[in-house]
PDB file of N, CA, C and O in Angstrom:
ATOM      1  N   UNK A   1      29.552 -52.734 -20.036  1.00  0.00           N
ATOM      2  CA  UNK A   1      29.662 -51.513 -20.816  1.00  0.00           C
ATOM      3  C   UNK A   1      28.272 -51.102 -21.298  1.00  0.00           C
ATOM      4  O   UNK A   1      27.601 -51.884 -21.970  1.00  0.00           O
ATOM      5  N   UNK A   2      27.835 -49.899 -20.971  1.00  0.00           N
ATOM      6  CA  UNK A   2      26.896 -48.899 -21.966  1.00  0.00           C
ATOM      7  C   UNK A   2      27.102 -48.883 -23.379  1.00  0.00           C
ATOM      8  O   UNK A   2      28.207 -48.703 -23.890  1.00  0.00           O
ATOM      9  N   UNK A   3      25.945 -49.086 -24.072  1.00  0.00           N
ATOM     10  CA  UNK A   3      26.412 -48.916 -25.441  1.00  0.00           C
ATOM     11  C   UNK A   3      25.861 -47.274 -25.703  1.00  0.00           C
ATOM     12  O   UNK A   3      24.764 -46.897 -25.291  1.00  0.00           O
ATOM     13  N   UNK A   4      26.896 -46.310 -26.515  1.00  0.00           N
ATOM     14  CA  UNK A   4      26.285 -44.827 -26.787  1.00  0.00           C
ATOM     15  C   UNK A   4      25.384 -45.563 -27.668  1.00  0.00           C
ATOM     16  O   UNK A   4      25.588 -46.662 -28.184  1.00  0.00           O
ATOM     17  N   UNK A   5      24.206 -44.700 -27.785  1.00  0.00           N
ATOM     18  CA  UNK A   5      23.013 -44.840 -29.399  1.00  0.00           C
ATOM     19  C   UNK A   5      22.525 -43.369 -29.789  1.00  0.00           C
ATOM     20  O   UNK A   5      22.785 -42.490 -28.967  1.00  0.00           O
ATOM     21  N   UNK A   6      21.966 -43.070 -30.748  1.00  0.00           N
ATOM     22  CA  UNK A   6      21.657 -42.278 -31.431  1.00  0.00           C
ATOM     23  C   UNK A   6      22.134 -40.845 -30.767  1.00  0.00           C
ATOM     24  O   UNK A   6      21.429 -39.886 -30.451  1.00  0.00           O
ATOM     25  N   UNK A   7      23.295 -40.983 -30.678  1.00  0.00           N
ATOM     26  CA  UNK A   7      24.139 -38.941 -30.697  1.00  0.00           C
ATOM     27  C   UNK A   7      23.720 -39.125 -29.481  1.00  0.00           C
ATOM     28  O   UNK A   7      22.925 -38.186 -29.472  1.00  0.00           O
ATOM     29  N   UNK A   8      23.623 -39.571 -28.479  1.00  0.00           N
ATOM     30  CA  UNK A   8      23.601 -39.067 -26.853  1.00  0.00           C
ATOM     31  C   UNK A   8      25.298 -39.373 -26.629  1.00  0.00           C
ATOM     32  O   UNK A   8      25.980 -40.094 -27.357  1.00  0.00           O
ATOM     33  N   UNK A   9      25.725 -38.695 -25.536  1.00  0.00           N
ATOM     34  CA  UNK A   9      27.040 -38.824 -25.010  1.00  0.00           C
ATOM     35  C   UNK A   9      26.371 -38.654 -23.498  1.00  0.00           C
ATOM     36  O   UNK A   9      25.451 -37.858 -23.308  1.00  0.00           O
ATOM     37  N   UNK A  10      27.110 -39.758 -22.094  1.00  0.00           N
ATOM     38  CA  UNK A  10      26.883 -39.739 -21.001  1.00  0.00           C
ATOM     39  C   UNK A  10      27.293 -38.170 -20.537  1.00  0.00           C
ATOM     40  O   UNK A  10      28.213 -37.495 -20.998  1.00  0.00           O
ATOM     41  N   UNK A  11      26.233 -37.756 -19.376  1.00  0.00           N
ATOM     42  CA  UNK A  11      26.912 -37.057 -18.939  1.00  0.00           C
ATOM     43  C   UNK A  11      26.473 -36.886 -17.514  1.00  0.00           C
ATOM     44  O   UNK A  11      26.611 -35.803 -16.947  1.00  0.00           O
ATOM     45  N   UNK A  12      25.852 -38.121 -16.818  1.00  0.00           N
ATOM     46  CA  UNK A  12      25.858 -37.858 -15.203  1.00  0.00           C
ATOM     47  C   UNK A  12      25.023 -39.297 -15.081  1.00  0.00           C
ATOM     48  O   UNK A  12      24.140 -39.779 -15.790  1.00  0.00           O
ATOM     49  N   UNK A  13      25.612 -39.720 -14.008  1.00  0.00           N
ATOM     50  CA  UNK A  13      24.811 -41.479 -13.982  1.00  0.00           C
ATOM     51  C   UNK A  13      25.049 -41.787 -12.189  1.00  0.00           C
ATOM     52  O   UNK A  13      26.120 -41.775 -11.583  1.00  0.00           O
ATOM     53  N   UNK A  14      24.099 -41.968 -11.810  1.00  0.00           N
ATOM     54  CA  UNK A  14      23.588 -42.781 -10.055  1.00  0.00           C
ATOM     55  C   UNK A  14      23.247 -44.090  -9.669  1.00  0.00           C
ATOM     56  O   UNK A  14      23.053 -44.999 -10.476  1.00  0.00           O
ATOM     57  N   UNK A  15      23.178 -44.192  -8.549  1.00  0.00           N
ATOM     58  CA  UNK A  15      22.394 -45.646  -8.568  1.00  0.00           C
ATOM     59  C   UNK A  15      20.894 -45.409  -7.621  1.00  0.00           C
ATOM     60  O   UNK A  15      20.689 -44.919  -6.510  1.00  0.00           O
ATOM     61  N   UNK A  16      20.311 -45.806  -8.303  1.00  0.00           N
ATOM     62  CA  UNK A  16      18.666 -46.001  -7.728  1.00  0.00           C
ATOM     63  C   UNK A  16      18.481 -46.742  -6.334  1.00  0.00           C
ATOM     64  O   UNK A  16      19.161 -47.749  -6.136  1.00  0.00           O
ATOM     65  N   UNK A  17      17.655 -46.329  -5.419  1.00  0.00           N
ATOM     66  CA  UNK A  17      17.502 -47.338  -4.173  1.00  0.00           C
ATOM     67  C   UNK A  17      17.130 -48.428  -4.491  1.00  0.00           C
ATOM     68  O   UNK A  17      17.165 -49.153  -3.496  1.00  0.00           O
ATOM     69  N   UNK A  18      16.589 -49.247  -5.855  1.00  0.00           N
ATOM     70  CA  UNK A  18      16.486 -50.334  -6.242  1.00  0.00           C
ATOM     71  C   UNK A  18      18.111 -51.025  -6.746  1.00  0.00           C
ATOM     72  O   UNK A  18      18.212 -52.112  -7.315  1.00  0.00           O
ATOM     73  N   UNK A  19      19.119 -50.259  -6.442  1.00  0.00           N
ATOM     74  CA  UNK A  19      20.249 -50.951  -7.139  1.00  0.00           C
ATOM     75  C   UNK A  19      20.302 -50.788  -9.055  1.00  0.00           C
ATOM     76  O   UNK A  19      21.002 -51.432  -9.836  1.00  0.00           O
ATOM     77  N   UNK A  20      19.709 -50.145  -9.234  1.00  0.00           N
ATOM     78  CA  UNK A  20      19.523 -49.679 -10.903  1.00  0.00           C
ATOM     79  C   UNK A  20      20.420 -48.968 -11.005  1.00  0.00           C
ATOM     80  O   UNK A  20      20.463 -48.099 -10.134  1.00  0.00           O
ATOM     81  N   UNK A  21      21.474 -48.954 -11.987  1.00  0.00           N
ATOM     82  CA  UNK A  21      21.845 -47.642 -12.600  1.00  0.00           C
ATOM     83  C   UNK A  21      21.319 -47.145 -13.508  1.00  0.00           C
ATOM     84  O   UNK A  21      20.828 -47.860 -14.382  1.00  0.00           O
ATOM     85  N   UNK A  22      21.246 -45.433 -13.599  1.00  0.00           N
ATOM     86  CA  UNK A  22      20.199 -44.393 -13.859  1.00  0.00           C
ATOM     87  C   UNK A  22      21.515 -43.326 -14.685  1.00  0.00           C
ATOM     88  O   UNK A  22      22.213 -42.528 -14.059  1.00  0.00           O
ATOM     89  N   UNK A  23      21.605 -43.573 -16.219  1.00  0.00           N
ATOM     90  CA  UNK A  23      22.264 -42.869 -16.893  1.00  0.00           C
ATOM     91  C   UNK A  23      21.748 -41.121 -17.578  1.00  0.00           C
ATOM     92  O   UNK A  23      20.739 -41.069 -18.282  1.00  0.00           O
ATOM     93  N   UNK A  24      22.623 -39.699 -17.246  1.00  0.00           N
ATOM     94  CA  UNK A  24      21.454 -39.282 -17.977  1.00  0.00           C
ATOM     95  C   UNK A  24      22.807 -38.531 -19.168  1.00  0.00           C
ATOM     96  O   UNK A  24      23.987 -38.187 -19.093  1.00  0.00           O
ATOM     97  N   UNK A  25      21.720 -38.584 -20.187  1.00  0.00           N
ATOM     98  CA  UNK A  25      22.704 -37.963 -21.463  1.00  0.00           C
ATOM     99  C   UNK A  25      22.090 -37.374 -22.212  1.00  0.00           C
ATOM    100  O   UNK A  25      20.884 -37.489 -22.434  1.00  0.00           O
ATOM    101  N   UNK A  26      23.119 -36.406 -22.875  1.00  0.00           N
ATOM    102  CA  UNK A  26      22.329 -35.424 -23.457  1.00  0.00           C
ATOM    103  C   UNK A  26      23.280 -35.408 -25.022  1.00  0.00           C
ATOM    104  O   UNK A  26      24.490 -35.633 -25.038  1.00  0.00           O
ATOM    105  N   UNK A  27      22.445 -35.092 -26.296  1.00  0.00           N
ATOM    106  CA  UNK A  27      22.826 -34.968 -27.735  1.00  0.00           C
ATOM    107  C   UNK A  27      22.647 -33.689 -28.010  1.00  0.00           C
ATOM    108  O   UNK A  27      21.677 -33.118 -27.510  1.00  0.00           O
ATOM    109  N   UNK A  28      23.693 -32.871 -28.995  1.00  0.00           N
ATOM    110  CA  UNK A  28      23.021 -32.295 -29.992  1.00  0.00           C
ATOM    111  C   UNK A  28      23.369 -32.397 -31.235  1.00  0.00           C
ATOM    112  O   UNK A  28      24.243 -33.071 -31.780  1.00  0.00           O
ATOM    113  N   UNK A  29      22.429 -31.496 -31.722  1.00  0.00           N
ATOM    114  CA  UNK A  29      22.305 -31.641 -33.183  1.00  0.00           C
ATOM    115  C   UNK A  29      22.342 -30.597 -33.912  1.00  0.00           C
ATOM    116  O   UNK A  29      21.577 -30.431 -34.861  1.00  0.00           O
ATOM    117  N   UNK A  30      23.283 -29.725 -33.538  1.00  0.00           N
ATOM    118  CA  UNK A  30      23.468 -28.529 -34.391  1.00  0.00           C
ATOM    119  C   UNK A  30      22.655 -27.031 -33.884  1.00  0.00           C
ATOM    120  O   UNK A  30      23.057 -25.869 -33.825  1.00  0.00           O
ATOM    121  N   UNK A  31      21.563 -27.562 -33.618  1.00  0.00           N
ATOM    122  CA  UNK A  31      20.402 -26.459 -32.702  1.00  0.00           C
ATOM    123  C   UNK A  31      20.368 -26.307 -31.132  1.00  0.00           C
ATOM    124  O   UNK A  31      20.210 -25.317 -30.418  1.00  0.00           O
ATOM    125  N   UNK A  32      20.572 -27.632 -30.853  1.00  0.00           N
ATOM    126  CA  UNK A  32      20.236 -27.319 -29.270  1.00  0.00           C
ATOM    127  C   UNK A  32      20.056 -28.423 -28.569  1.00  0.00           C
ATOM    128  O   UNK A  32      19.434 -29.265 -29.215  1.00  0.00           O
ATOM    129  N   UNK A  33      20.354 -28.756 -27.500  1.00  0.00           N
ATOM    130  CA  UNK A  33      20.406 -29.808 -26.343  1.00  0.00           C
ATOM    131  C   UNK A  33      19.116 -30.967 -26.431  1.00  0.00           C
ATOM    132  O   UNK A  33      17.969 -30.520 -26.426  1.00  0.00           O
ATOM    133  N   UNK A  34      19.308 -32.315 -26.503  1.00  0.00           N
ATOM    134  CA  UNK A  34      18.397 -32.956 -26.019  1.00  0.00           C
ATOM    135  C   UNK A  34      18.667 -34.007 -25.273  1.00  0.00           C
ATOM    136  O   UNK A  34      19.546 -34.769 -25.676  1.00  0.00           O
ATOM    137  N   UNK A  35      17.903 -34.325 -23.875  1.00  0.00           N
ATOM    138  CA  UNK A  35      18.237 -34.996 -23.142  1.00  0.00           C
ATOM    139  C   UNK A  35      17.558 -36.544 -22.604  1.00  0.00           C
ATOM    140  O   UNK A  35      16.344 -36.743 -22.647  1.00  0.00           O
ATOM    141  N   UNK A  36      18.489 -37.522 -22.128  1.00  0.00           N
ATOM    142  CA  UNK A  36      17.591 -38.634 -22.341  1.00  0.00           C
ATOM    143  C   UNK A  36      18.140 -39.410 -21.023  1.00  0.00           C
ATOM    144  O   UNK A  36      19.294 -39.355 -20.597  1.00  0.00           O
ATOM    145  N   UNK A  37      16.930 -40.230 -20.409  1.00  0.00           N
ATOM    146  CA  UNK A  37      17.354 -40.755 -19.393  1.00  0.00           C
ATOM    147  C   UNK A  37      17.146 -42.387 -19.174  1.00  0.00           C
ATOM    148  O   UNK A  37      16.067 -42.926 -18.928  1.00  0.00           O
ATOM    149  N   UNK A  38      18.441 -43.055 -19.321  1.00  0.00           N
ATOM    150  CA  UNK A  38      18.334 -44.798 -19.633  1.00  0.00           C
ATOM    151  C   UNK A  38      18.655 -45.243 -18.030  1.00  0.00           C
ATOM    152  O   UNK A  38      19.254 -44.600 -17.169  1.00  0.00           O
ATOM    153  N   UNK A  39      18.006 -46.642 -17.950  1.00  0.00           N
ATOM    154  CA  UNK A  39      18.392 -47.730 -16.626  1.00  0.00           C
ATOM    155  C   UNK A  39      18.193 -48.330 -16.804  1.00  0.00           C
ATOM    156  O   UNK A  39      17.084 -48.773 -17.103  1.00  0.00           O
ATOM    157  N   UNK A  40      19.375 -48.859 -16.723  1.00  0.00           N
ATOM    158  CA  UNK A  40      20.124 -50.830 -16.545  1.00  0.00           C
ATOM    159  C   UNK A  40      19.985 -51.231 -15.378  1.00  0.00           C
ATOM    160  O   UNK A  40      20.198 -50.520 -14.396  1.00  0.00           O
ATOM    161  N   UNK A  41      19.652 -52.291 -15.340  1.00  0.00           N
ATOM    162  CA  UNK A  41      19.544 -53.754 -14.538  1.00  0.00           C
ATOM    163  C   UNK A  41      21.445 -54.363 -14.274  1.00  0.00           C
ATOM    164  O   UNK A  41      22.129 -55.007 -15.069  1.00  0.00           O
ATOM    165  N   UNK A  42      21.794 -53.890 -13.002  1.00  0.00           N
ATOM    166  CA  UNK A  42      23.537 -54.682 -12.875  1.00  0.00           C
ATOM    167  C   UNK A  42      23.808 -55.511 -12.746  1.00  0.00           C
ATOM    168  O   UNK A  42      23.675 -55.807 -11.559  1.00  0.00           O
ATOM    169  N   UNK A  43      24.419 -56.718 -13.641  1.00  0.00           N
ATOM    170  CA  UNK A  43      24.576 -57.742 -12.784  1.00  0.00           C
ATOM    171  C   UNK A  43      26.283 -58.024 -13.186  1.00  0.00           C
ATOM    172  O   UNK A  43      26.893 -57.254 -13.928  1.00  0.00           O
ATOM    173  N   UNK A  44      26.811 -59.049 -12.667  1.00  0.00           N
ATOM    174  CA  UNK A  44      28.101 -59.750 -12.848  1.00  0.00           C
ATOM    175  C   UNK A  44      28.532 -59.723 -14.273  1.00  0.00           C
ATOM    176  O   UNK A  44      29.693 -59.539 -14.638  1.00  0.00           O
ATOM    177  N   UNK A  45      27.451 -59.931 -15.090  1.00  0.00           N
ATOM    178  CA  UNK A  45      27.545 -59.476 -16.849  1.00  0.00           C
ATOM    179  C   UNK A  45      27.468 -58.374 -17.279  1.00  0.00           C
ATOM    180  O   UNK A  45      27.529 -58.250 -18.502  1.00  0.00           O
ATOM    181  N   UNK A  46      27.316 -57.260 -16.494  1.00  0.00           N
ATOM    182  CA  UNK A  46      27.182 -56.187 -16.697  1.00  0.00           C
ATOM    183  C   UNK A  46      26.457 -55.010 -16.837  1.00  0.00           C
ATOM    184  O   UNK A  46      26.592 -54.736 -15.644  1.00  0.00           O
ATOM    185  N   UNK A  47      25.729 -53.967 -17.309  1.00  0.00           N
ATOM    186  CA  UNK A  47      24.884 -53.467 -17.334  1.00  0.00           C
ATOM    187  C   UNK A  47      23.385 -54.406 -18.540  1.00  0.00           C
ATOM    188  O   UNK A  47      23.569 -55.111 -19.533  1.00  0.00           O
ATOM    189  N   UNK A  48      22.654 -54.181 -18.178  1.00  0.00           N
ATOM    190  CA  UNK A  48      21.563 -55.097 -18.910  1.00  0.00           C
ATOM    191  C   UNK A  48      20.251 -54.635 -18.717  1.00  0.00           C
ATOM    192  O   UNK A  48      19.959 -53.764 -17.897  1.00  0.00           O
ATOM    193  N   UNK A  49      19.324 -55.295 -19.579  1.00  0.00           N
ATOM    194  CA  UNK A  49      17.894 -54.800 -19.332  1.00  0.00           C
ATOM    195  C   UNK A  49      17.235 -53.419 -19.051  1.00  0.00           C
ATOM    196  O   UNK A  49      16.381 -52.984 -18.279  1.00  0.00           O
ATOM    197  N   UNK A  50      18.233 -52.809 -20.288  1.00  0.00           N
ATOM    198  CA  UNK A  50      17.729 -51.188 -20.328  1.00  0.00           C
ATOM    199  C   UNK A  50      16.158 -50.696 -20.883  1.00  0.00           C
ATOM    200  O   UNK A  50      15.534 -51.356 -21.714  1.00  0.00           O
ATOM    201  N   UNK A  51      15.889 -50.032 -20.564  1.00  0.00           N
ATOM    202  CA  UNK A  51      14.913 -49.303 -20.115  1.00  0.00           C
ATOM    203  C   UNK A  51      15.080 -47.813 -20.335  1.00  0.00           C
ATOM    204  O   UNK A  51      15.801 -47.108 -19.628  1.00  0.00           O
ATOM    205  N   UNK A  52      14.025 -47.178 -21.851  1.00  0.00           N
ATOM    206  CA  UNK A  52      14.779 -45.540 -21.523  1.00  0.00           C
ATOM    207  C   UNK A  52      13.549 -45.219 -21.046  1.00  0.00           C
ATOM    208  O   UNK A  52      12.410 -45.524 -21.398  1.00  0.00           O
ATOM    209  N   UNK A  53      14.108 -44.373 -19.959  1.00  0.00           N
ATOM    210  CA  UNK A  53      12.850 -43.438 -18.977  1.00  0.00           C
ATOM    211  C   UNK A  53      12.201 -42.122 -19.477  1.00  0.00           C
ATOM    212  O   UNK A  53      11.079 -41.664 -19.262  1.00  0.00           O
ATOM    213  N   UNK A  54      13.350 -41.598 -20.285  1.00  0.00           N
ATOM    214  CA  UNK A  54      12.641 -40.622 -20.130  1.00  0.00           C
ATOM    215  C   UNK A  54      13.464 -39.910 -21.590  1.00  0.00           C
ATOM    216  O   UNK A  54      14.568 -40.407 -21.813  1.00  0.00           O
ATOM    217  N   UNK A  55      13.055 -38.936 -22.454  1.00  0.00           N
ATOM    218  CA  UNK A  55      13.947 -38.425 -23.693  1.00  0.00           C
ATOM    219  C   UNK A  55      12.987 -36.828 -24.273  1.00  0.00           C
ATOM    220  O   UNK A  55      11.758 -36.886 -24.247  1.00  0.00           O
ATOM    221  N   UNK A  56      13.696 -35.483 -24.768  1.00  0.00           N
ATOM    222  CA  UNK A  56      13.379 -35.042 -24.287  1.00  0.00           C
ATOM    223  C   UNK A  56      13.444 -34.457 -25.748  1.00  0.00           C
ATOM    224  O   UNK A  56      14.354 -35.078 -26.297  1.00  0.00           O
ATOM    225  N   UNK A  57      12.828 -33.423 -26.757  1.00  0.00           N
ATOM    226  CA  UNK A  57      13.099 -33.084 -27.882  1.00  0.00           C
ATOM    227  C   UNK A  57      14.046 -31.705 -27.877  1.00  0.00           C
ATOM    228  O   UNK A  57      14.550 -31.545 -26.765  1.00  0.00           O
ATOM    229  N   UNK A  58      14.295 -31.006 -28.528  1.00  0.00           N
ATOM    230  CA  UNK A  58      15.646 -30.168 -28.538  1.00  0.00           C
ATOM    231  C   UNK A  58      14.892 -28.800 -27.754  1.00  0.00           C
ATOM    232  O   UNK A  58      13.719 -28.426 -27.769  1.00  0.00           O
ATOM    233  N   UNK A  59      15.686 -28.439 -27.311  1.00  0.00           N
ATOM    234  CA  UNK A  59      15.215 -27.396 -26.275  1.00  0.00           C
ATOM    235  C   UNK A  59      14.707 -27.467 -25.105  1.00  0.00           C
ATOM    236  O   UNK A  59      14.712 -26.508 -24.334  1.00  0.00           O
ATOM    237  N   UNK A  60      14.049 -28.967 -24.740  1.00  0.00           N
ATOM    238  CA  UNK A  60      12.993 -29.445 -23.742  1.00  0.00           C
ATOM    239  C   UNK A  60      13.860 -29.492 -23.254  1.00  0.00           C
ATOM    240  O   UNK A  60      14.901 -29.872 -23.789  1.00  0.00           O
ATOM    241  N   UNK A  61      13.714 -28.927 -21.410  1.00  0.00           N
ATOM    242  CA  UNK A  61      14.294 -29.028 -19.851  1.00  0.00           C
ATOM    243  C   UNK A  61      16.383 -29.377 -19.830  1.00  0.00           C
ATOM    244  O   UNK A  61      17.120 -30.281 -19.436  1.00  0.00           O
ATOM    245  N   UNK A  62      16.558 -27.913 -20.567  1.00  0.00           N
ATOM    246  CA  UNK A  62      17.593 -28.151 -21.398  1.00  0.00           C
ATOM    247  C   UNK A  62      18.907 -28.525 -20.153  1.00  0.00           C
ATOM    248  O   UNK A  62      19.793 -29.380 -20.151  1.00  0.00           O
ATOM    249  N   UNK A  63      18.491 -27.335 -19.061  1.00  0.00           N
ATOM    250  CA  UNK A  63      18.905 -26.923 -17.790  1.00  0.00           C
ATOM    251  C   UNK A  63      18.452 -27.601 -16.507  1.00  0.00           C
ATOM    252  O   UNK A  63      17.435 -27.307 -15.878  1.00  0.00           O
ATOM    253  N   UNK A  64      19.543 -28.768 -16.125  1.00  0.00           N
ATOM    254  CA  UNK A  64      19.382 -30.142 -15.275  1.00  0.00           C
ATOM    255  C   UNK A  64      19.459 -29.393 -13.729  1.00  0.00           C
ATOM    256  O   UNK A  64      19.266 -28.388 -14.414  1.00  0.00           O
ATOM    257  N   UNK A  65      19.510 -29.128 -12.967  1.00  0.00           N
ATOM    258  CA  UNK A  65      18.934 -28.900 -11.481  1.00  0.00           C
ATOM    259  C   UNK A  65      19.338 -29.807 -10.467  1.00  0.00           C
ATOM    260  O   UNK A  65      20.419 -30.172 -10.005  1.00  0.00           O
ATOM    261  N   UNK A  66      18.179 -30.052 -10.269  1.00  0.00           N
ATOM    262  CA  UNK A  66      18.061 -31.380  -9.479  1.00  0.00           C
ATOM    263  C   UNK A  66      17.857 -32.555 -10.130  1.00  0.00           C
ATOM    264  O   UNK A  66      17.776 -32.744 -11.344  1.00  0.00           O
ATOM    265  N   UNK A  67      17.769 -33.453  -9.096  1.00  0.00           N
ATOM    266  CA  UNK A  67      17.804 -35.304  -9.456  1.00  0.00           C
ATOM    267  C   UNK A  67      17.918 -35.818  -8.555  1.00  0.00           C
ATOM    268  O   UNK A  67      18.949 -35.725  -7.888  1.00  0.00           O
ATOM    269  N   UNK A  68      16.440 -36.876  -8.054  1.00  0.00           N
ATOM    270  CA  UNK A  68      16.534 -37.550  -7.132  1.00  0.00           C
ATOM    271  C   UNK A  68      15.192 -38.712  -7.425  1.00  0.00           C
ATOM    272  O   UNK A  68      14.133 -38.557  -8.034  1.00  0.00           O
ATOM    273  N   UNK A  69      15.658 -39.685  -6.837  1.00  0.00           N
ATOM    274  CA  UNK A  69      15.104 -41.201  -7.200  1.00  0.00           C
ATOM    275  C   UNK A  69      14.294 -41.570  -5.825  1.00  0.00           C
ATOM    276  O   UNK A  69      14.457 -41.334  -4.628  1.00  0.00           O
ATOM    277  N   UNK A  70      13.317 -42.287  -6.635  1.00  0.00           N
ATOM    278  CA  UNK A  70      12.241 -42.610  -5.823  1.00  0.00           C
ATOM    279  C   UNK A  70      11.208 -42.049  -6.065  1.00  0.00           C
ATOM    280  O   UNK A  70      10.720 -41.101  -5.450  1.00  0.00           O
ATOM    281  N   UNK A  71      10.708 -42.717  -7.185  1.00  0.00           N
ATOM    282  CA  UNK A  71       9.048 -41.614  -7.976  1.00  0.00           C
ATOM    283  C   UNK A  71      10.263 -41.096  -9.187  1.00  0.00           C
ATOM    284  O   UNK A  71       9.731 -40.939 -10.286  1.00  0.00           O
ATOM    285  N   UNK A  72      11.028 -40.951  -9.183  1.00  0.00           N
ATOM    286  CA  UNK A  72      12.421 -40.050 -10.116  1.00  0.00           C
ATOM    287  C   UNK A  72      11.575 -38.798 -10.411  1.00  0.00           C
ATOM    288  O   UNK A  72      10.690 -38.658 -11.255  1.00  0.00           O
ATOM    289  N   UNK A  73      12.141 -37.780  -9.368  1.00  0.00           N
ATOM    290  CA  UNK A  73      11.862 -36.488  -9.635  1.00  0.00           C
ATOM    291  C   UNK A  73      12.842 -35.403 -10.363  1.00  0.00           C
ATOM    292  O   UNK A  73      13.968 -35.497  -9.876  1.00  0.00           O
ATOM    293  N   UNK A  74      12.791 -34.747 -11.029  1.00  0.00           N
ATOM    294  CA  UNK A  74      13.691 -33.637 -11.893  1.00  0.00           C
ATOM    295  C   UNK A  74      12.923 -32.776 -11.934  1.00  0.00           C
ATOM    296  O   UNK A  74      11.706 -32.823 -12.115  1.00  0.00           O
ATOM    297  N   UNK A  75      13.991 -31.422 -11.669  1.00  0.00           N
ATOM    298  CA  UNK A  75      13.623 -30.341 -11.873  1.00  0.00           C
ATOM    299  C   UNK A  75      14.254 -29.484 -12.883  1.00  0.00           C
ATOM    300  O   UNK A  75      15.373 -29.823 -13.268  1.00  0.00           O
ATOM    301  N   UNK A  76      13.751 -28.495 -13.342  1.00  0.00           N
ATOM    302  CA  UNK A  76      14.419 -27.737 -14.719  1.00  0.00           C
ATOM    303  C   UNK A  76      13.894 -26.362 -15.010  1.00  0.00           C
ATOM    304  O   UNK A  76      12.734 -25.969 -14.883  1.00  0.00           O
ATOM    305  N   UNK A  77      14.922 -25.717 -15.411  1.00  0.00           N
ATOM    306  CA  UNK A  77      14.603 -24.319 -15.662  1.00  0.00           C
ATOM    307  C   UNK A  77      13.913 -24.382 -17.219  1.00  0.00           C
ATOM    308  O   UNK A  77      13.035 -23.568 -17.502  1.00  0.00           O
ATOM    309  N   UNK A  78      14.291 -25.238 -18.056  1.00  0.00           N
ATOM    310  CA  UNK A  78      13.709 -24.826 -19.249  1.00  0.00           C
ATOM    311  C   UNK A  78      12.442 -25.254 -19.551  1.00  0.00           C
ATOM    312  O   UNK A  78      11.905 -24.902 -20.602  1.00  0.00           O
TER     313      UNK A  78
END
């Protein structure tokens, strides 16, 4: 299991050509979207050895696009 933390709720998750899963979620807070991107390490115990990649302040790249792994590229209108 993922643990939620600070007001993010999942809302789109892959697996990496390394076998990583690559969660991305986004919070708000009354104003406006912020988005954050965590990866776990899988094993038999479960998700582990997270890692946040990437987190984004309110308004930043509000509008998700693309997504693709390897270098982890994203694209965004905002």
């Amino acid at each position: 299991m993922v643990p939620r933390l600070d007001g993010f709720d999942p809302v789109g998750a892959d697996f990496g050509p390394d076998g990583r899963l690559f969660i991305l979620e986004r919070g708000f807070n009354g104003v406006g979207f912020r988005s954050r991107v965590r990866r776990f390490d899988v094993t038999e115990g479960g998700a582990q050895n997270e890692v946040e990649v990437l987190r984004t302040g309110t308004g930043c790249m509000t509008i998700w696009k693309g997504w693709r792994f390897g270098g982890i590229q994203w694209v965004s209108s905002g």
